[in-house]
C-alpha positions as protocol buffer text, in pm:
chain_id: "A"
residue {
  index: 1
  type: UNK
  ca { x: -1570 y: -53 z: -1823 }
}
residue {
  index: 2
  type: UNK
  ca { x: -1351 y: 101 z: -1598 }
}
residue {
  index: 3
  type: UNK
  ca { x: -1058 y: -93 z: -1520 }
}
residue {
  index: 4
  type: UNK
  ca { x: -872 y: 143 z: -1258 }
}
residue {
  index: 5
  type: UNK
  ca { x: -589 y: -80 z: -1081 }
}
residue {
  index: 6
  type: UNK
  ca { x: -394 y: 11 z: -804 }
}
residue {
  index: 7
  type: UNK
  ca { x: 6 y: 53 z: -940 }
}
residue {
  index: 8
  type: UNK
  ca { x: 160 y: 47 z: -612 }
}
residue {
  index: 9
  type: UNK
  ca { x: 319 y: -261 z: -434 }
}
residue {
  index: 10
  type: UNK
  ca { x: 390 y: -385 z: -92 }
}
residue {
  index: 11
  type: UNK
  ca { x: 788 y: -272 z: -37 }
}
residue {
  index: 12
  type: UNK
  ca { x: 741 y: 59 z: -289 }
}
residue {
  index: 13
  type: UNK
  ca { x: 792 y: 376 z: -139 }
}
residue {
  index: 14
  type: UNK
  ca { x: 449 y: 609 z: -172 }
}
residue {
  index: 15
  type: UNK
  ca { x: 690 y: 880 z: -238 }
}
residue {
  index: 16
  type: UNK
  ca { x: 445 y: 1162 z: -23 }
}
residue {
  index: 17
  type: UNK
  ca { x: 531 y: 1270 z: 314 }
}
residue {
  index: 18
  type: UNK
  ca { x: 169 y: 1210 z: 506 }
}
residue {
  index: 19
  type: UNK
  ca { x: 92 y: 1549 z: 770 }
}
residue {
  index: 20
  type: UNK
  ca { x: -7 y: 1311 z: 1056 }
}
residue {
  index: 21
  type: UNK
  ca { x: -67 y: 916 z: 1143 }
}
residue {
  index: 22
  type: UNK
  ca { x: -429 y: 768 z: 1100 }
}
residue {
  index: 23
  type: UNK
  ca { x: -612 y: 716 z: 751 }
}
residue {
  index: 24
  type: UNK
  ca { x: -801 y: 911 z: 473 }
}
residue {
  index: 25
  type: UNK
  ca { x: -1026 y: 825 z: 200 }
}
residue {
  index: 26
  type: UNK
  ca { x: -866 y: 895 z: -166 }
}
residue {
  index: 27
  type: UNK
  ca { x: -1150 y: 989 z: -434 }
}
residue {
  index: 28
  type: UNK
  ca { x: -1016 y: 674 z: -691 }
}
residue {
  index: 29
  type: UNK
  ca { x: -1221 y: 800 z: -1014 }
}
residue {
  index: 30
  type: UNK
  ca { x: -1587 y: 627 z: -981 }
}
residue {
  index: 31
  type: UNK
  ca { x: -1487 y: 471 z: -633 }
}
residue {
  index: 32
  type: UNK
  ca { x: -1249 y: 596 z: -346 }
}
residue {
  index: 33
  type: UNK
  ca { x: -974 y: 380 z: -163 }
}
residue {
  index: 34
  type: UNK
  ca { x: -853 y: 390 z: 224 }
}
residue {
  index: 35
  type: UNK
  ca { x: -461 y: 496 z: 270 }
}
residue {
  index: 36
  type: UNK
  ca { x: -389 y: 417 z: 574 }
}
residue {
  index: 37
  type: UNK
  ca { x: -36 y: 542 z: 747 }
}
residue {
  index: 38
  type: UNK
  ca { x: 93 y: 408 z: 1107 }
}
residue {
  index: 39
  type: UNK
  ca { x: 374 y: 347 z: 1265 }
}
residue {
  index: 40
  type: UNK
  ca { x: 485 y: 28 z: 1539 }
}
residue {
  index: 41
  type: UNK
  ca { x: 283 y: -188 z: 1267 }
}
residue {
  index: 42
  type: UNK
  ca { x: 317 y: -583 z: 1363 }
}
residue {
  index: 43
  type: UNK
  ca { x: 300 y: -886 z: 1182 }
}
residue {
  index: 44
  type: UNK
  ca { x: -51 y: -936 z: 1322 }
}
residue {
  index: 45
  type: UNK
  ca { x: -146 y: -592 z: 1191 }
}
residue {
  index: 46
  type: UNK
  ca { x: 6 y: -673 z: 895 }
}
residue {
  index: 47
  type: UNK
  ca { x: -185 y: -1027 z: 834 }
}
residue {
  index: 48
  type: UNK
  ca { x: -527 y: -864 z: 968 }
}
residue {
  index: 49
  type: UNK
  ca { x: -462 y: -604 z: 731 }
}
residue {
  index: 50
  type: UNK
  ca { x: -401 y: -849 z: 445 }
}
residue {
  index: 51
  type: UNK
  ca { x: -582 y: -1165 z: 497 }
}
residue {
  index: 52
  type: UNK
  ca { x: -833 y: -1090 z: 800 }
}
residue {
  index: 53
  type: UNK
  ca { x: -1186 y: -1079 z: 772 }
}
residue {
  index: 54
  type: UNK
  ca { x: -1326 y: -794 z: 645 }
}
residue {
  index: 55
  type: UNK
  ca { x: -1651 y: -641 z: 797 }
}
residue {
  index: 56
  type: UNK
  ca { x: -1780 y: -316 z: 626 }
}
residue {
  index: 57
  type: UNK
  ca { x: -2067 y: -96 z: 644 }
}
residue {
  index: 58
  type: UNK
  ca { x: -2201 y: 265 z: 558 }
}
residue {
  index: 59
  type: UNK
  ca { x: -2309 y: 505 z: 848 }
}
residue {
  index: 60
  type: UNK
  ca { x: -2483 y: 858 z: 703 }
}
residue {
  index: 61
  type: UNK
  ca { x: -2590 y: 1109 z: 925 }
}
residue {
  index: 62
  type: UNK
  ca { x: -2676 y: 1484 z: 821 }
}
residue {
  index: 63
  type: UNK
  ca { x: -2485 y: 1428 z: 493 }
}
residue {
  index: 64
  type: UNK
  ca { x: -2164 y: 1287 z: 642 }
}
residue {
  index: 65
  type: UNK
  ca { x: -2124 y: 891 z: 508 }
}
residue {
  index: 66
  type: UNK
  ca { x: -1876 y: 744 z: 695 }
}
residue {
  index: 67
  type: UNK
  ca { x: -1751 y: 394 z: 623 }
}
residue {
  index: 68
  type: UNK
  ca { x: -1704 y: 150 z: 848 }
}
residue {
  index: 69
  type: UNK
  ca { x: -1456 y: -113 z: 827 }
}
residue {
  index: 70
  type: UNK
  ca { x: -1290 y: -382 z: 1046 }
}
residue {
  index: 71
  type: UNK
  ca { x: -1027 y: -619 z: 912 }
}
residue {
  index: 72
  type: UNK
  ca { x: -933 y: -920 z: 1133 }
}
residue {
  index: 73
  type: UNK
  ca { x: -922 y: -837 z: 1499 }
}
residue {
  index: 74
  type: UNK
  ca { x: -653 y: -535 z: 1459 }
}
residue {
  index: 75
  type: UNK
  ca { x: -790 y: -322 z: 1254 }
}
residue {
  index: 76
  type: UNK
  ca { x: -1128 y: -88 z: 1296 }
}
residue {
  index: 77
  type: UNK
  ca { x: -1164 y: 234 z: 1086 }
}
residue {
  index: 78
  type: UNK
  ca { x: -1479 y: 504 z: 1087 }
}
residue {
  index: 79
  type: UNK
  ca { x: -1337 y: 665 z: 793 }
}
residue {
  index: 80
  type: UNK
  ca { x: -1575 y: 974 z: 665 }
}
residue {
  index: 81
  type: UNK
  ca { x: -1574 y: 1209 z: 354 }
}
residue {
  index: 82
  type: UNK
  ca { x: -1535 y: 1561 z: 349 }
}
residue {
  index: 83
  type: UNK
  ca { x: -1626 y: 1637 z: -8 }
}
residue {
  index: 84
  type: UNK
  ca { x: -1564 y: 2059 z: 51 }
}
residue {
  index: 85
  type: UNK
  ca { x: -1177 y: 1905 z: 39 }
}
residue {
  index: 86
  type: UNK
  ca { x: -1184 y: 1747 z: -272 }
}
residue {
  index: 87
  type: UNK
  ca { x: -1116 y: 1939 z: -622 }
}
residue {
  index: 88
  type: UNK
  ca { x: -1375 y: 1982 z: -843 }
}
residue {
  index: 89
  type: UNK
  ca { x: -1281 y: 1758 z: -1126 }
}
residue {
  index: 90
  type: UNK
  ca { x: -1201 y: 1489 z: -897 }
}
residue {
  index: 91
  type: UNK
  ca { x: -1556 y: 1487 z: -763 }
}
residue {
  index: 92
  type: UNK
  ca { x: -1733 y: 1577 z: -1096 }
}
residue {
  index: 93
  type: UNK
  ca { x: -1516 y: 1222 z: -1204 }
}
residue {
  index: 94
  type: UNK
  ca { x: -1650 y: 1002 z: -875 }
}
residue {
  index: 95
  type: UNK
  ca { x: -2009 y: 1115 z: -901 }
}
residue {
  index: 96
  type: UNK
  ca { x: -2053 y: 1054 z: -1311 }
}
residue {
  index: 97
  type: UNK
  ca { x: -1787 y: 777 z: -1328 }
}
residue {
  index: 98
  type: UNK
  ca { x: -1911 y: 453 z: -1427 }
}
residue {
  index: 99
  type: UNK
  ca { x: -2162 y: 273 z: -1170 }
}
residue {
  index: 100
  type: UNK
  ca { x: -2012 y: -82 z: -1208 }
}
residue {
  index: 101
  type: UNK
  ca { x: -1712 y: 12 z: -1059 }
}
residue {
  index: 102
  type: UNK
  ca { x: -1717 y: -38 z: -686 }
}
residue {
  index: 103
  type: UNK
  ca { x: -1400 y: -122 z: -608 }
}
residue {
  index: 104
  type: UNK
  ca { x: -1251 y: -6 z: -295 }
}
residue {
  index: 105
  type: UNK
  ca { x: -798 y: -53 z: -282 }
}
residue {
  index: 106
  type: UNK
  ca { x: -686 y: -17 z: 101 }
}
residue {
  index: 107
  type: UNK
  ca { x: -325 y: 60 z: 156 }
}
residue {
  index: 108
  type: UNK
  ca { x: -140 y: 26 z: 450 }
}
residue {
  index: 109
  type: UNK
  ca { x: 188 y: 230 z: 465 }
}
residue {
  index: 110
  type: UNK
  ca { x: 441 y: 269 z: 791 }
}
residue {
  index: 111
  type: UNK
  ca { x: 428 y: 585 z: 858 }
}
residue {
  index: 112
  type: UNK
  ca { x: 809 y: 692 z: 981 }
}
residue {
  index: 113
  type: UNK
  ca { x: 942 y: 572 z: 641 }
}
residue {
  index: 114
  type: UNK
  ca { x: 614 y: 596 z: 390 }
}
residue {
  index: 115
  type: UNK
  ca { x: 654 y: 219 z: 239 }
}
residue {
  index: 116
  type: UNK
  ca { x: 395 y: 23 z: 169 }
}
residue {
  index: 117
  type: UNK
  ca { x: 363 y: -268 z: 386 }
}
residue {
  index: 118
  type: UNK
  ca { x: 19 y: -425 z: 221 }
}
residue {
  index: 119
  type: UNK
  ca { x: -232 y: -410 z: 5 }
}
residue {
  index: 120
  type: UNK
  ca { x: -572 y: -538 z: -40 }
}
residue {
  index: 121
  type: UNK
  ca { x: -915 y: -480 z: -303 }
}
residue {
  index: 122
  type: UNK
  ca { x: -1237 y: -520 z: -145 }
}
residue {
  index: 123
  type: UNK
  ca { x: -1552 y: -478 z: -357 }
}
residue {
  index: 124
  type: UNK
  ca { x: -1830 y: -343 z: -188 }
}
residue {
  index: 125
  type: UNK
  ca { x: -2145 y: -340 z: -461 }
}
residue {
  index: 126
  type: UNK
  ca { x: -2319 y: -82 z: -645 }
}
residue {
  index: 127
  type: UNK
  ca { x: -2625 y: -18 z: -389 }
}
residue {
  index: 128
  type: UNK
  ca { x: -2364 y: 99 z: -156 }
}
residue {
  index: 129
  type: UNK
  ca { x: -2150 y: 282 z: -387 }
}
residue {
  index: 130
  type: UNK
  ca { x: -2493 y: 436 z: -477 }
}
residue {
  index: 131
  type: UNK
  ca { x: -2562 y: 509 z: -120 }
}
residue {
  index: 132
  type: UNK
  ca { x: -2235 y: 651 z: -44 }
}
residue {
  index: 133
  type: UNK
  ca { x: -2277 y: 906 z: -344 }
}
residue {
  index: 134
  type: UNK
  ca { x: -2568 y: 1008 z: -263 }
}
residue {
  index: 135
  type: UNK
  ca { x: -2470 y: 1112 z: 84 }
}
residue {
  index: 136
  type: UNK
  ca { x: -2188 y: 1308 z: -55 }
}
residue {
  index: 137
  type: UNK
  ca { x: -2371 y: 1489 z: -319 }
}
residue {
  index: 138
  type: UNK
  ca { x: -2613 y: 1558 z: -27 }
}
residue {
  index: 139
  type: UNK
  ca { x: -2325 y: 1703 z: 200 }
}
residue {
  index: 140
  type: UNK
  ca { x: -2228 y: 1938 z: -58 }
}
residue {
  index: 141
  type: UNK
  ca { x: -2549 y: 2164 z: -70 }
}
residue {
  index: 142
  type: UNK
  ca { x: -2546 y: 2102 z: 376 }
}
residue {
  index: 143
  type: UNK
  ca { x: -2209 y: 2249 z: 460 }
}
residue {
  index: 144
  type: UNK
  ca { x: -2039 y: 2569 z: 315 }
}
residue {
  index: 145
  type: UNK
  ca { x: -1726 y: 2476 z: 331 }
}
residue {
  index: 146
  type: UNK
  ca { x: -1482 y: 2215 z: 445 }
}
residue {
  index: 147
  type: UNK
  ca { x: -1426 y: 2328 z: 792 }
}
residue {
  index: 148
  type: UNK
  ca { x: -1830 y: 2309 z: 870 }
}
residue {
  index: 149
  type: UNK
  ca { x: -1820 y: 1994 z: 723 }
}
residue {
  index: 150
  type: UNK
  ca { x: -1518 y: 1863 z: 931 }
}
residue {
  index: 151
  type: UNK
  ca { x: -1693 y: 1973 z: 1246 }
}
residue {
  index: 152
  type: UNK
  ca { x: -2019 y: 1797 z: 1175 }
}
residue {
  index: 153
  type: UNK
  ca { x: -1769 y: 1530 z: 1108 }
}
residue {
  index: 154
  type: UNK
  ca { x: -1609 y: 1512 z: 1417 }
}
residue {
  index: 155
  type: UNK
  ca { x: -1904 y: 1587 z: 1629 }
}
residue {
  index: 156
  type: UNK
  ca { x: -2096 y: 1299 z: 1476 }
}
residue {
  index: 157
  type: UNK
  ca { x: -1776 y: 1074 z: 1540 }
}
residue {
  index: 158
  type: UNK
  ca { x: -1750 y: 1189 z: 1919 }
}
residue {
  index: 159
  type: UNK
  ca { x: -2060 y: 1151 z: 2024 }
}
residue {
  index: 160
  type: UNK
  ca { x: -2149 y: 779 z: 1874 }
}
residue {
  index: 161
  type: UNK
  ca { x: -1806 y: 650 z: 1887 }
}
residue {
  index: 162
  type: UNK
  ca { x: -1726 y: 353 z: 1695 }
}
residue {
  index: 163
  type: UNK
  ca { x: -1922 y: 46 z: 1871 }
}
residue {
  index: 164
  type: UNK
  ca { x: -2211 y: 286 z: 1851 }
}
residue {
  index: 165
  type: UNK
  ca { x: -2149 y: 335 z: 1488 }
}
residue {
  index: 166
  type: UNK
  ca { x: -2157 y: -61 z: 1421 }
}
residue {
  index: 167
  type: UNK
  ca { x: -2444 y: -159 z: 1671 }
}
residue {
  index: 168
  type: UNK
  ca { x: -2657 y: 138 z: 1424 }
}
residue {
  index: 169
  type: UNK
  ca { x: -2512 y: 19 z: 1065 }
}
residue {
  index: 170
  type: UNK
  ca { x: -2595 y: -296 z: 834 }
}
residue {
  index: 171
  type: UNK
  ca { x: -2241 y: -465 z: 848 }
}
residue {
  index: 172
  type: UNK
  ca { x: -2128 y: -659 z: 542 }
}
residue {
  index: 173
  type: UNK
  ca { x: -1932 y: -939 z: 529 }
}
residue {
  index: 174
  type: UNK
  ca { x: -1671 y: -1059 z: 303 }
}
């Protein structure tokens, strides 16, 4: 059984210099976890981020899965994956890794100085782990290349936005 744990800690410094505020899914072996970098973070943001009720769901349209996830009354993210981006071994390790593991670590690091400020494991089951990996694998023979896939991304993103998204989606609830 995979037993993958997250080594960093609220206070570390994530020691990488992130190109841009917002957040990114990070292939984690048989599951993936949410970094998450902003700056002007509050305590609110900070408790949501922590402690706040976590809503989640999966979204898939033309081979893009994006995951949907709310946390308190801060915090709403339509996070999708661009498999084309991803190195091979690192996908090769996510799609055979062990089914059992489906847990997902979200990090939340201030941008302007790259500490971590909280962290939190959700688990969201094997049907949707299932789900998710299938809509990857599926993106990979859709798209050429990252850039198509980004694009398909983005245009899926603009035209739903993120209420959309929700309304359309089987939310979970933790």
């Amino acid at each position: 059984m995979t037993t993958e744990k997250t080594t960093l800690k609220a206070g570390q410094p994530l020691g990488v210099t992130p190109p841009f505020e917002g957040y990114m899914p990070v292939l984690n072996r048989a599951s993936f976890d949410i970094i998450a970098f902003f700056s002007g973070l509050t305590p609110r943001d900070l408790r949501d981020w922590v402690k706040g009720k976590i809503r989640y769901g999966l979204y898939v349209e033309n081979g893009i899965p994006i995951f949907l996830l709310d946390l308190g009354k801060t915090w709403s993210l339509d996070v999708y994956f661009n498999m084309h981006q991803e190195k091979e071994e690192q996908r090769k390790e996510f799609f055979e890794g062990e089914p059992g593991y489906t847990k997902v670590n979200l990090t939340l690091v201030s941008y302007t100085d790259t500490i971590v400020q909280g962290i939190r494991s959700i688990d969201v089951g094997q049907e949707f782990m299932m789900a998710l990996k299938e809509a990857c694998f599926d993106q990979l023979s859709r798209y050429a290349n990252k850039d198509d896939c980004f694009l398909a991304a983005e245009t899926i993103l603009q035209s739903s936005g993120s209420k959309s998204l929700r309304k359309k989606t089987e939310m979970h609830q933790l």
